[in-house]
OpenMM code with the backbone's topology and positions (N, CA, C; nanometers):
from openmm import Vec3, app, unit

residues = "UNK UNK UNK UNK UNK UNK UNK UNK UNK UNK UNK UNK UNK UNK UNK UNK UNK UNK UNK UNK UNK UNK UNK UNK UNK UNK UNK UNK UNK UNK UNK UNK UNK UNK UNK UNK UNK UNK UNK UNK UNK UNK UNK UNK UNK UNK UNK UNK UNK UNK UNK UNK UNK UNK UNK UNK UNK UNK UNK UNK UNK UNK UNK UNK UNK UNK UNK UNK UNK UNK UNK UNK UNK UNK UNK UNK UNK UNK UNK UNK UNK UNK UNK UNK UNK UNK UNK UNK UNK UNK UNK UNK UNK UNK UNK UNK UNK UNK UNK UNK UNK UNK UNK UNK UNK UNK UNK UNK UNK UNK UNK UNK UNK UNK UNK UNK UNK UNK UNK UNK UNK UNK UNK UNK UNK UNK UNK UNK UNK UNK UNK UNK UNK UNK UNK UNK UNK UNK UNK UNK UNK UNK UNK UNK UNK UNK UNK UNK UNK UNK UNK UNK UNK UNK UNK UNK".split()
positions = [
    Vec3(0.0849, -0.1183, 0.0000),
    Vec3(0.0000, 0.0000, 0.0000),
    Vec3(0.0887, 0.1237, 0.0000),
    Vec3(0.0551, 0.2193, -0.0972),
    Vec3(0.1036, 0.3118, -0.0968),
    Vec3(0.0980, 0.4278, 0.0411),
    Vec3(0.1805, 0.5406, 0.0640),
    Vec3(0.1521, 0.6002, 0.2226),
    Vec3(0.1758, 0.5702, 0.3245),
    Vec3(0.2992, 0.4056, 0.3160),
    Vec3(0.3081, 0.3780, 0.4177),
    Vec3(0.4726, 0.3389, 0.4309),
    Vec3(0.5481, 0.3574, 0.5326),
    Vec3(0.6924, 0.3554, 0.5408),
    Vec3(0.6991, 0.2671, 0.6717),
    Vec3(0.7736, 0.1798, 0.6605),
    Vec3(0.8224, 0.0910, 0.7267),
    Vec3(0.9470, 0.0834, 0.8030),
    Vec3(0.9524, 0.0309, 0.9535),
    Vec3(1.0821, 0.0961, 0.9562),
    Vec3(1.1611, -0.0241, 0.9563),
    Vec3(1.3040, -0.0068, 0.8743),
    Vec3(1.4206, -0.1085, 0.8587),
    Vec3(1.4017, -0.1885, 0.7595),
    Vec3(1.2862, -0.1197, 0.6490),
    Vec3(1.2584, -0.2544, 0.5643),
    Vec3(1.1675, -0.1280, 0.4052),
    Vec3(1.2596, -0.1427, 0.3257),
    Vec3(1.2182, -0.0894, 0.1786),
    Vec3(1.1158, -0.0917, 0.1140),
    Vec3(1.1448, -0.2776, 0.0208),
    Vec3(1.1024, -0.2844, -0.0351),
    Vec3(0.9510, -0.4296, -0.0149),
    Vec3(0.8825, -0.4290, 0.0439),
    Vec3(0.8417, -0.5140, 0.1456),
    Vec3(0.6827, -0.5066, 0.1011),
    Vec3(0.6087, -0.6140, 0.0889),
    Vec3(0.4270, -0.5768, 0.0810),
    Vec3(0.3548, -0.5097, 0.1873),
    Vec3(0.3182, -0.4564, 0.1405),
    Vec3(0.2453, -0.3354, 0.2709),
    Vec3(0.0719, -0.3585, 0.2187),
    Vec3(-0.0424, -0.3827, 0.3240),
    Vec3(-0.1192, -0.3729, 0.2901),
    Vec3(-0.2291, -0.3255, 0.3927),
    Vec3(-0.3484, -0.2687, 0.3657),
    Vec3(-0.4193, -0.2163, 0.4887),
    Vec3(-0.5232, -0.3501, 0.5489),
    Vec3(-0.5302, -0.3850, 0.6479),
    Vec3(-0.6508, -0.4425, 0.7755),
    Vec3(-0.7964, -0.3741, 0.6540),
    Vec3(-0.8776, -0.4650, 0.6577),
    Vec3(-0.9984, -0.4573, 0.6458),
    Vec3(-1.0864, -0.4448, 0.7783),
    Vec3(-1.0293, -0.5467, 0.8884),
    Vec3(-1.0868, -0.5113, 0.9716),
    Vec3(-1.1304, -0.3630, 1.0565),
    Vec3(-1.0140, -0.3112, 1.0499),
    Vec3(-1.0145, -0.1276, 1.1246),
    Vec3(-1.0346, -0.0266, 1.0381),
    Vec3(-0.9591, -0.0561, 0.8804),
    Vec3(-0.9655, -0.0054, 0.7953),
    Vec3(-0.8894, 0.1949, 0.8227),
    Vec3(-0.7462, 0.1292, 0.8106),
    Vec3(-0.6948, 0.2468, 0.8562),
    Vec3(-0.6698, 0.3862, 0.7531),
    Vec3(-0.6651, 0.5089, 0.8577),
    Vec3(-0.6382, 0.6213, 0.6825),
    Vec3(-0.4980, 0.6884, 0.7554),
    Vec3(-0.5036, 0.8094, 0.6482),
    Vec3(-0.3875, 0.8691, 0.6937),
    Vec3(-0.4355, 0.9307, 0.8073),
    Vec3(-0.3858, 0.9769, 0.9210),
    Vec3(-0.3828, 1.0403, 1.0511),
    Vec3(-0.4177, 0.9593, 1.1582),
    Vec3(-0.4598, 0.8043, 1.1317),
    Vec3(-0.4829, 0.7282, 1.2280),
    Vec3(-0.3752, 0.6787, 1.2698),
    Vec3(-0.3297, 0.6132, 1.4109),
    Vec3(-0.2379, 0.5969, 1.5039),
    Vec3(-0.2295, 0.4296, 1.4380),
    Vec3(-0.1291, 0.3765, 1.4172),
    Vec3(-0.1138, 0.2680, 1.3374),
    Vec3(0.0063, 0.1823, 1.3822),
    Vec3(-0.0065, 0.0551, 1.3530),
    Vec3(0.0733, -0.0434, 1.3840),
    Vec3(0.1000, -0.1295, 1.2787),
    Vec3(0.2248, -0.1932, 1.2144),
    Vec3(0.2103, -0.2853, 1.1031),
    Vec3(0.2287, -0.4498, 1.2136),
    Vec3(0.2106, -0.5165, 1.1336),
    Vec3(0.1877, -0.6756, 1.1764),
    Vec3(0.2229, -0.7729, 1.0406),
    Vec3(0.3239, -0.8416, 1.1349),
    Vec3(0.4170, -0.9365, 1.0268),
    Vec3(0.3020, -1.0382, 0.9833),
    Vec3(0.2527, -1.0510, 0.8593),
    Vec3(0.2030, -1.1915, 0.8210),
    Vec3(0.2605, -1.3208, 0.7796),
    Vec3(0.1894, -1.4482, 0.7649),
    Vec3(0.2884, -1.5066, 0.7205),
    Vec3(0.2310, -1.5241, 0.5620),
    Vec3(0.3498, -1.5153, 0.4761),
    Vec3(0.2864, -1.4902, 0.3329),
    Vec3(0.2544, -1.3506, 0.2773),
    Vec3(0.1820, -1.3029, 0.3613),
    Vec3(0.1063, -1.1702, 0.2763),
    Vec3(0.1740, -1.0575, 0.3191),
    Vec3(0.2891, -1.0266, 0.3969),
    Vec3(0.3743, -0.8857, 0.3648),
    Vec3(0.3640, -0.8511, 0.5316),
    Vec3(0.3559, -0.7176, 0.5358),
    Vec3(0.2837, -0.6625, 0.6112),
    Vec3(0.0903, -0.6110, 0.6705),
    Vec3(0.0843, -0.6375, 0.7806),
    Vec3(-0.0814, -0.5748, 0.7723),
    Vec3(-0.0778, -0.4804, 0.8696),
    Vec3(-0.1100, -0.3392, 0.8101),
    Vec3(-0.1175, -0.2352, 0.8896),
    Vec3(-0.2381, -0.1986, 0.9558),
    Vec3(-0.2491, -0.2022, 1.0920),
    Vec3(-0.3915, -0.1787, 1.1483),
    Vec3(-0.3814, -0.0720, 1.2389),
    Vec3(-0.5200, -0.0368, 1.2777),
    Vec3(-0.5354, 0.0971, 1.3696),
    Vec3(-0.4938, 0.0560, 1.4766),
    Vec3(-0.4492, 0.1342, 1.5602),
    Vec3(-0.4241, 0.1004, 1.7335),
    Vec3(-0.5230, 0.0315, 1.7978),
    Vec3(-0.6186, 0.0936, 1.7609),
    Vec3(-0.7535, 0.0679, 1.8410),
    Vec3(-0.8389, -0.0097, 1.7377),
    Vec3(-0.7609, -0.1378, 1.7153),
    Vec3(-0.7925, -0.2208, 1.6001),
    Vec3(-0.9064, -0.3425, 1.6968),
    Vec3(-1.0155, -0.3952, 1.6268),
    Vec3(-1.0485, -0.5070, 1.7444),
    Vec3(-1.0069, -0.6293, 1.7356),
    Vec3(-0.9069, -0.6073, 1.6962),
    Vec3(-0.8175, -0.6944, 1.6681),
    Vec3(-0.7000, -0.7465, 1.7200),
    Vec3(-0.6953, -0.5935, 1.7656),
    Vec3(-0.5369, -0.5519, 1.8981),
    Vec3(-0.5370, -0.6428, 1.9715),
    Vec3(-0.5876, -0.6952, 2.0378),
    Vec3(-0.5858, -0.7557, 2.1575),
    Vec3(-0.5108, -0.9297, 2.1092),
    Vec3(-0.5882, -1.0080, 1.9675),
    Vec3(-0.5285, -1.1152, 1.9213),
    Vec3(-0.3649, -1.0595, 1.8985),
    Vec3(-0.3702, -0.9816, 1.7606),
    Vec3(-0.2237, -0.9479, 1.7238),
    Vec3(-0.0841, -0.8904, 1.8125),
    Vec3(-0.1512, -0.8196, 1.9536),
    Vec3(-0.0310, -0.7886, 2.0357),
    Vec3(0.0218, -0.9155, 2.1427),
    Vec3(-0.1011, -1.0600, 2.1593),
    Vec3(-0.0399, -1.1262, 2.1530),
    Vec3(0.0719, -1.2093, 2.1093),
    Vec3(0.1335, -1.1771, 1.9980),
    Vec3(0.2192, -1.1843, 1.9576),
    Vec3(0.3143, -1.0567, 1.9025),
    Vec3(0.3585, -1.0344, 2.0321),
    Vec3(0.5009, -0.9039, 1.9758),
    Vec3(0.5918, -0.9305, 1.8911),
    Vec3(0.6160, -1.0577, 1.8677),
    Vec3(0.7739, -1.0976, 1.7796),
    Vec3(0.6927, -1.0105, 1.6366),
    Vec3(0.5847, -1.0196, 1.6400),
    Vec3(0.5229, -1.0058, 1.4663),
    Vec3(0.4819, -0.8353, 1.4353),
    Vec3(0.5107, -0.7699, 1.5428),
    Vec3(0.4926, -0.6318, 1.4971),
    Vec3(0.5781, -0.5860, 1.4475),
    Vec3(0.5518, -0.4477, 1.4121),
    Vec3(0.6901, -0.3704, 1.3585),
    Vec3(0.5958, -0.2726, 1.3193),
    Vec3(0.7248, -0.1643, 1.3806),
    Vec3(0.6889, -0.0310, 1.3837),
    Vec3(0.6271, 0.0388, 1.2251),
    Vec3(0.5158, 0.1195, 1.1577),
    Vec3(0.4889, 0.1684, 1.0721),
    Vec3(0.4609, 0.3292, 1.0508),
    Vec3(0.4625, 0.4004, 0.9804),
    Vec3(0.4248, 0.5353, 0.9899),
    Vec3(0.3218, 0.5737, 0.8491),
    Vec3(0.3211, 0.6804, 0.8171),
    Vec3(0.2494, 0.7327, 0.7258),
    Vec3(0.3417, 0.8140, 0.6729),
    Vec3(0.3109, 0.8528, 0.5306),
    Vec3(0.4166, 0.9381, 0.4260),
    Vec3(0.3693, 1.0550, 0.4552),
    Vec3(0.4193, 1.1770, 0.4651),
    Vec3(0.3725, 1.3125, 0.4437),
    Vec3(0.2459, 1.3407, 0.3693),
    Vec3(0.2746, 1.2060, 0.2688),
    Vec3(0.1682, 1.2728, 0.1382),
    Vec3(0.0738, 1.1550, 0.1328),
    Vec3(-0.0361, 1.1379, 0.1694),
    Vec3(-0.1349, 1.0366, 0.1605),
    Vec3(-0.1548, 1.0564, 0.0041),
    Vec3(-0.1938, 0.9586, -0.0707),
    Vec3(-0.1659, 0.9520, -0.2429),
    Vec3(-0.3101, 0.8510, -0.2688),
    Vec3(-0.3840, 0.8192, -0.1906),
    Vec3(-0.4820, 0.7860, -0.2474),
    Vec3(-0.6120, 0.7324, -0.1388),
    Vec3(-0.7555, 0.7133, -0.2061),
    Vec3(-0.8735, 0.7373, -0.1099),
    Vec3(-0.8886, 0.5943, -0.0531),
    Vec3(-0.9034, 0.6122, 0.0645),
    Vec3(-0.9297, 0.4796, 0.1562),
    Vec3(-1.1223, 0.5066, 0.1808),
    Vec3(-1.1216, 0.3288, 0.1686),
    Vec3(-1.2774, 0.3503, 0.2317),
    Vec3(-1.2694, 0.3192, 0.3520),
    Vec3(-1.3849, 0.3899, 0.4518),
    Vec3(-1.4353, 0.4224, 0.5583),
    Vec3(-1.5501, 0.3800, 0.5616),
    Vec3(-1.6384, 0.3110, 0.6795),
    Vec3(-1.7921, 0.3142, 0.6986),
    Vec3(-1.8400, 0.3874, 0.8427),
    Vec3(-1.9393, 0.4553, 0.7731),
    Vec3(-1.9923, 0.5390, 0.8980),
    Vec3(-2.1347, 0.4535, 0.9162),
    Vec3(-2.1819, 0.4928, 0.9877),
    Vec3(-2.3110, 0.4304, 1.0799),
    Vec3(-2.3508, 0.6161, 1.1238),
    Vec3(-2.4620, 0.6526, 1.0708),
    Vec3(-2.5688, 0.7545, 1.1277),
    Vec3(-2.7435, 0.6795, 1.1576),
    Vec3(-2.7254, 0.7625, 1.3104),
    Vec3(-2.8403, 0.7083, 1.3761),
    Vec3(-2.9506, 0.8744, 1.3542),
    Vec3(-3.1270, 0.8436, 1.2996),
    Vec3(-3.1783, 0.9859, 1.2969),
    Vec3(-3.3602, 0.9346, 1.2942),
    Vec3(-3.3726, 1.0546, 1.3180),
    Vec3(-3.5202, 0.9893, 1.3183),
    Vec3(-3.5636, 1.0432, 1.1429),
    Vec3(-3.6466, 0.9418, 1.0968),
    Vec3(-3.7073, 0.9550, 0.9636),
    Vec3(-3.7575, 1.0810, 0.9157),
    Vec3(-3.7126, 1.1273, 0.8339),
    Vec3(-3.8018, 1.2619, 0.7630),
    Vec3(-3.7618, 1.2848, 0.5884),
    Vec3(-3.8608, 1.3259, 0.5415),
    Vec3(-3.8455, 1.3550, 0.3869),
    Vec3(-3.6866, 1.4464, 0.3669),
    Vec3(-3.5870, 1.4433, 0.2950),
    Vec3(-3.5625, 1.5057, 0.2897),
    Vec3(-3.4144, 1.4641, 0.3437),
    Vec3(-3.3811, 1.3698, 0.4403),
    Vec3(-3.2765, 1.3612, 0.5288),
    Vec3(-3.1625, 1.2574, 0.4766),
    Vec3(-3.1424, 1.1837, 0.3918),
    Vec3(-3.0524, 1.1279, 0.3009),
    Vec3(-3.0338, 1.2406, 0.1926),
    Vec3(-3.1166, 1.3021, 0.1812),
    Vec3(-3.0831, 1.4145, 0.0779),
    Vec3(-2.9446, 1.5105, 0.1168),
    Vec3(-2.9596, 1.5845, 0.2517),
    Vec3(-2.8785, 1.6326, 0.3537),
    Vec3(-2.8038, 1.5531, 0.3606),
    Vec3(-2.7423, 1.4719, 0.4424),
    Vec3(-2.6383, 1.4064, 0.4779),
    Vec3(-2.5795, 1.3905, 0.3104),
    Vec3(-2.6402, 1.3548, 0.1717),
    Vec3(-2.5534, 1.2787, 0.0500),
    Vec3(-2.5073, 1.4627, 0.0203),
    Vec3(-2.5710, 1.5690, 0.0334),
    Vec3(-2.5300, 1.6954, 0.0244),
    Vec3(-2.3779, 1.7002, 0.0957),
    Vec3(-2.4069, 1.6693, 0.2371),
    Vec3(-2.2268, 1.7013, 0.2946),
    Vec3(-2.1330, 1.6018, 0.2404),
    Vec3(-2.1776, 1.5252, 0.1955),
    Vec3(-2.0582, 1.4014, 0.1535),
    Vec3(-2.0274, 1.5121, -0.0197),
    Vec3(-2.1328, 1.5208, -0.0867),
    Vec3(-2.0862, 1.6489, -0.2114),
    Vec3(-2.0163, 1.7345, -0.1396),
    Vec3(-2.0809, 1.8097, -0.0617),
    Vec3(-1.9627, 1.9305, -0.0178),
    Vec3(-1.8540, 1.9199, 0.0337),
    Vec3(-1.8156, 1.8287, 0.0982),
    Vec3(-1.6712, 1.7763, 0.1185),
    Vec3(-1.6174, 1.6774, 0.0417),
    Vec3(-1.6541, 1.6696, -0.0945),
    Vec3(-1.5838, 1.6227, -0.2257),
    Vec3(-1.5652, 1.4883, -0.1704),
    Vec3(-1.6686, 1.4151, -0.1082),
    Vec3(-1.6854, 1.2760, -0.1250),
    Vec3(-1.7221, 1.1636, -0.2045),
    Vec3(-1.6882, 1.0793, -0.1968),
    Vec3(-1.7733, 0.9701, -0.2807),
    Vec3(-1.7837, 0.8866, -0.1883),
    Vec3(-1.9704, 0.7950, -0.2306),
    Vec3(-1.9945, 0.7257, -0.1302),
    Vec3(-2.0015, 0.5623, -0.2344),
    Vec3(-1.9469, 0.4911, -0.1805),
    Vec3(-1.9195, 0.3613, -0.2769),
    Vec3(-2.0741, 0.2554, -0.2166),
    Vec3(-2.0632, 0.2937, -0.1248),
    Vec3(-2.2146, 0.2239, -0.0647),
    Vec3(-2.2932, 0.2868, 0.0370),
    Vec3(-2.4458, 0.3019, 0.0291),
    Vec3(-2.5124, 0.3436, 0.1274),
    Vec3(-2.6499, 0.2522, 0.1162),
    Vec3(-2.6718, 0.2292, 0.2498),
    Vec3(-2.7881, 0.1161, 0.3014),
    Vec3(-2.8870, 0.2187, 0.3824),
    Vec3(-3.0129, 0.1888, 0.4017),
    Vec3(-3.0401, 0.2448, 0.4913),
    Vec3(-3.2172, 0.1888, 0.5424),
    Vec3(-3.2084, 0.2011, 0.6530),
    Vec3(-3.2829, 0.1064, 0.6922),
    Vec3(-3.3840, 0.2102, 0.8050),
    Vec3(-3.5409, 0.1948, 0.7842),
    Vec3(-3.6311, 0.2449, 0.8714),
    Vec3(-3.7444, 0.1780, 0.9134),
    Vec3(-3.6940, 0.1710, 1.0928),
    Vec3(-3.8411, 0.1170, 1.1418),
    Vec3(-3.9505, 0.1747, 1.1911),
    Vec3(-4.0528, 0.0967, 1.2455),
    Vec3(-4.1638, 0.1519, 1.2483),
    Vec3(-4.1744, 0.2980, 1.3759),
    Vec3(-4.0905, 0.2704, 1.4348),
    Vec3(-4.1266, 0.4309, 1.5627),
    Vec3(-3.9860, 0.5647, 1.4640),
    Vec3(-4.0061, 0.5203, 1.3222),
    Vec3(-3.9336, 0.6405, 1.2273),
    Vec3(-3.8102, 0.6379, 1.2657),
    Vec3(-3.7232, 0.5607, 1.3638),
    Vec3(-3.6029, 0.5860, 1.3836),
    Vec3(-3.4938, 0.5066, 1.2393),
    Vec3(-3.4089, 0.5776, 1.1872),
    Vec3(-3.3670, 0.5691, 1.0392),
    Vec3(-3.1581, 0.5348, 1.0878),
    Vec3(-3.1553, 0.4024, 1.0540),
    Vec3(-2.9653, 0.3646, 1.0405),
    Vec3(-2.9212, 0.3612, 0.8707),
    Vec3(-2.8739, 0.4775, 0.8925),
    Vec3(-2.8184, 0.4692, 0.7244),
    Vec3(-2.6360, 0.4053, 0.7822),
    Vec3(-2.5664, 0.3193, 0.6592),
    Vec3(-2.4771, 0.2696, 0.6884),
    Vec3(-2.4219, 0.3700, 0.5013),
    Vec3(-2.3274, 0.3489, 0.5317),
    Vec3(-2.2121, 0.4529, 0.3948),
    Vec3(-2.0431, 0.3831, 0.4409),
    Vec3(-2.0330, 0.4067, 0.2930),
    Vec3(-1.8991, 0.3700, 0.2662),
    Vec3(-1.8313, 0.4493, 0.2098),
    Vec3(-1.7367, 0.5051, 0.2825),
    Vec3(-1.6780, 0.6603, 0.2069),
    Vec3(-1.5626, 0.6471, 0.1865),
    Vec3(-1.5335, 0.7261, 0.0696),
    Vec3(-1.3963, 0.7011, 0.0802),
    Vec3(-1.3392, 0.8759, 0.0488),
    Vec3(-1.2538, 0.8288, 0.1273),
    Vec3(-1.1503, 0.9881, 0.2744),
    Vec3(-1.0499, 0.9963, 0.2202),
    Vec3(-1.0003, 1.0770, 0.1936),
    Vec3(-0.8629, 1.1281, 0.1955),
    Vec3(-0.7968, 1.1319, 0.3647),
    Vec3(-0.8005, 1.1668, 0.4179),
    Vec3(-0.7166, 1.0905, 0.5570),
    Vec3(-0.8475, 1.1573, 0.7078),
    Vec3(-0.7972, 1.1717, 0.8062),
    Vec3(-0.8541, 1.1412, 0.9408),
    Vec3(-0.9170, 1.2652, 0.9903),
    Vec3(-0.8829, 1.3778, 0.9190),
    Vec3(-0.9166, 1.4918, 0.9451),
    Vec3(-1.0400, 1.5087, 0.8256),
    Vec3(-1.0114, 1.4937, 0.7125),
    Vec3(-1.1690, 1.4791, 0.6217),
    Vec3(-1.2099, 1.4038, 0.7024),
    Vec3(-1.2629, 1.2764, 0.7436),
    Vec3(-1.3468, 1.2215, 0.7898),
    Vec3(-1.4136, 1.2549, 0.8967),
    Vec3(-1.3435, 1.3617, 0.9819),
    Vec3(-1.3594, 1.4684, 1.1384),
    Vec3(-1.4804, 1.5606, 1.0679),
    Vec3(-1.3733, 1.6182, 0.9443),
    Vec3(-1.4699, 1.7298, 0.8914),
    Vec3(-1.6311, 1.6634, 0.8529),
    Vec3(-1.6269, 1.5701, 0.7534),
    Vec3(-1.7488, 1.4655, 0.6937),
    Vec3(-1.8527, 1.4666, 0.8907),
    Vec3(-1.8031, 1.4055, 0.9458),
    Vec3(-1.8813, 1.3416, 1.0749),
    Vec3(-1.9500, 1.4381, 1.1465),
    Vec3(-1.8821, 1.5778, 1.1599),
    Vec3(-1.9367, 1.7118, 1.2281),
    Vec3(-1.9893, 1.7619, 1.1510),
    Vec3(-2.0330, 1.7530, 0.9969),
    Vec3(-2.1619, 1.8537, 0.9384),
    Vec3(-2.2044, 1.7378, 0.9423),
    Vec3(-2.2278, 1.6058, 0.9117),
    Vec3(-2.3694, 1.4919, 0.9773),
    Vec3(-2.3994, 1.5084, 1.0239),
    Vec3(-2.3063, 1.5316, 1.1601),
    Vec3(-2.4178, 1.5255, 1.3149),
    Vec3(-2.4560, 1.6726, 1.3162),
    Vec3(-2.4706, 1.7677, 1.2493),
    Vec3(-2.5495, 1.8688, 1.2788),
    Vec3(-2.6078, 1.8706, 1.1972),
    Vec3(-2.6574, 1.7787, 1.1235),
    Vec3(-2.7914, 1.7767, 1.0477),
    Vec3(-2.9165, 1.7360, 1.1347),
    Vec3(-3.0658, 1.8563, 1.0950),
    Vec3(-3.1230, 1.8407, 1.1624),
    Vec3(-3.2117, 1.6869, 1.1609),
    Vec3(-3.2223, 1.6142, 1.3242),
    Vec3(-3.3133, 1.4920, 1.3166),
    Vec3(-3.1923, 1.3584, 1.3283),
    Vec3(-3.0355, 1.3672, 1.3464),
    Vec3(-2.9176, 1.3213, 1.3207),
    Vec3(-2.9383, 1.2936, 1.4557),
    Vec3(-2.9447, 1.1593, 1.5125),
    Vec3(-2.8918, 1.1745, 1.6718),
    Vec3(-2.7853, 1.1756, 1.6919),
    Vec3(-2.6734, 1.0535, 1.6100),
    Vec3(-2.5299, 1.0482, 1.5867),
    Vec3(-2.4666, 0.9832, 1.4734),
    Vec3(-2.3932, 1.0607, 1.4357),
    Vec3(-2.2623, 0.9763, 1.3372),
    Vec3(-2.1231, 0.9321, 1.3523),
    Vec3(-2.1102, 0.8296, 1.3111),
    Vec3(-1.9918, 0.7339, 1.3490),
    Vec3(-1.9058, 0.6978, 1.3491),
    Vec3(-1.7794, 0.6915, 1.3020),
    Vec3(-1.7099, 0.5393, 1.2514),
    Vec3(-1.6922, 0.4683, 1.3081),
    Vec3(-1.7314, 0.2901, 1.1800),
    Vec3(-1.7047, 0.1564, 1.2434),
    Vec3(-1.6273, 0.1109, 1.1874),
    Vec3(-1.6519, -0.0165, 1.2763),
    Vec3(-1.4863, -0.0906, 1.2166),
    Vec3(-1.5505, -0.2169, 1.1531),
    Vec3(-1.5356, -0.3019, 1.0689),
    Vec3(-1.5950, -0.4351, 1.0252),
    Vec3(-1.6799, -0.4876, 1.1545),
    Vec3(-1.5981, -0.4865, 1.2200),
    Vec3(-1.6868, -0.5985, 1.3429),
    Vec3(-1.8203, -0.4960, 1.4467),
    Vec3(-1.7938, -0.3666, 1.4074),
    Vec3(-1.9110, -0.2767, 1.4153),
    Vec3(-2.0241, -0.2691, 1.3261),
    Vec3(-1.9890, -0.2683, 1.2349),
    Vec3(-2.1027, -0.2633, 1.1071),
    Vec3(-2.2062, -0.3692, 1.0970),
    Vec3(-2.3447, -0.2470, 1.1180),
    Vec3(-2.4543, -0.3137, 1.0988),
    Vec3(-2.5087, -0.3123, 0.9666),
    Vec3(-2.4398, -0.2614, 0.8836),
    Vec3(-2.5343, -0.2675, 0.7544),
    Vec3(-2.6705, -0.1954, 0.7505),
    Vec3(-2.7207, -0.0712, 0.8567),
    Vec3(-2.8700, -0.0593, 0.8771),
    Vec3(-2.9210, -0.1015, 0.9635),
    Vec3(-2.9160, -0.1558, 1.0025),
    Vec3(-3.0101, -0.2612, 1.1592),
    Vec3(-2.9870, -0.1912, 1.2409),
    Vec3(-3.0860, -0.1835, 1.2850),
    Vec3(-3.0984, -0.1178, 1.4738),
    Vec3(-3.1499, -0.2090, 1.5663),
] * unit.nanometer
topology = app.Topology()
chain = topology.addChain("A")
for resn in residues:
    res = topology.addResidue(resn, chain)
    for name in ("N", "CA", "C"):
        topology.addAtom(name, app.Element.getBySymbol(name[0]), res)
């Protein structure tokens, strides 16, 4: 994966965790595989807990100055139902020059509405920016990020 520097080691496979699904500005750890290179995951991976069982297999990772390409992200927004409110939220993902590769969204009967999205960020601070005009959309109780083993797909 491109954006990512390794330390003591060049030319080496670098690839990102699906599980945490890390970007640029997230706090990161690489993890020796066997076969597949490196796997770089978030700190606060839910995963951490298997992989730091084994220390021999870490190794230190960083990020390049220059993040060089869009990682996907999934958010989870919780809101109550109204005409109009996927409209808003797909508006801030336009205004902060997003693209959304997937959005689900799911409403039950007391109008409470889980839209699930798959965005893809340029690094940790777009996604800060993306999450704080959601949640001040009106009828928004909260917006998220999950990690694979968070994601409901919609379900409440």
């Amino acid at each position: 994966a491109s954006g990512i520097m390794v330390r003591g080691a060049n030319d080496v496979l670098v690839r990102f965790a699906k599980c945490c699904t890390p970007v640029p500005g997230d706090p990161i750890f690489g993890y020796i595989t066997q076969g597949k290179g490196i796997s770089v995951h978030r700190v606060e991976c839910p995963n951490g807990g298997f992989i730091s069982a084994q220390p021999n297999r870490l190794i230190e990772v960083s990020w390049n100055a220059q993040p060089q390409e869009a990682h996907v992200v999934d958010i989870e927004v919780e809101a109550l139902d109204r005409p109009g409110l996927l409209q808003d939220i797909m508006g801030v993902l336009s205004e902060q020059e997003t693209n959304a590769t997937s959005v689900t969204a799911r409403v039950k009967k007391d109008r409470s509405a889980a839209i699930s999205c798959s965005l893809e960020i340029k690094d940790l601070s777009h996604l800060s920016r993306i999450l704080t005009r959601i949640n001040s959309i009106r009828d928004v109780r909260t917006a998220y990020r999950v990690t694979k083993r968070e994601a409901r797909a919609g379900g409440l």
